[in-house]
N, C-alpha and C positions, 0 to 999 in steps of 0.2 A: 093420229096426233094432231092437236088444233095448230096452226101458225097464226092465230090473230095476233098474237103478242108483238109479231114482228111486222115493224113497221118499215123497215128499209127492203123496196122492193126487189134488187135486188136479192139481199140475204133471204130474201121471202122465196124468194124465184128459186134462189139452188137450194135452199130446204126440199121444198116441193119436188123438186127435181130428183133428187138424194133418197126422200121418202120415197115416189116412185120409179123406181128405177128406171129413170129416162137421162141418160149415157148424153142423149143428142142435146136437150136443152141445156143437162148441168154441164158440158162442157162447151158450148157458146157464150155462159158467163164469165168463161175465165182468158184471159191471153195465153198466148201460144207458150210462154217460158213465164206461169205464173210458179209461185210456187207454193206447198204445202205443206203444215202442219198437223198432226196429227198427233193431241198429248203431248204438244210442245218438242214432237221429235221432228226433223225433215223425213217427209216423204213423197215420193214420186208422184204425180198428180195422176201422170199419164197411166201407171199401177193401177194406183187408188182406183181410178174411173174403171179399170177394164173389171178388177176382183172385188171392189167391193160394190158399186152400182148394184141394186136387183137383191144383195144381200143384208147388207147396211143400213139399217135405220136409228132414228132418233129415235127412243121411249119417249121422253119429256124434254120440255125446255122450262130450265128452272128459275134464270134468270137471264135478260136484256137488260144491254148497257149500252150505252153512244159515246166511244172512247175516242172523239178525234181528236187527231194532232192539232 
């Protein structure tokens, strides 16, 4: 899957990360008590990383937004 669409290096960075199952960079972008969504449910970050890392990918990115506060 391309990531050029995404221009905030971060969100660039844990894509890539997420795409390739690398546990150690995607979880250096986060703080210690970040927390997480997933389909708009709460879920454990510290989960997430260990069961889906390796398993989990993105098909496509269909659309980018810059929603700040």
């Amino acid at each position: 899957m391309k990531t050029d669409a995404l221009t905030n290096p971060i969100i660039k960075a844990a894509t890539e990360a997420l795409q390739n199952g690398d546990r150690k960079s995607w979880s250096a972008l986060f703080e210690p008590d970040a927390e997480l969504y997933d389909d708009g449910s709460p879920r454990s970050l510290k989960e997430f990383t260990r069961y889906a890392l390796g398993h989990e990918r993105f098909t496509s990115i269909d659309r980018v937004e810059n929603k700040s506060p």
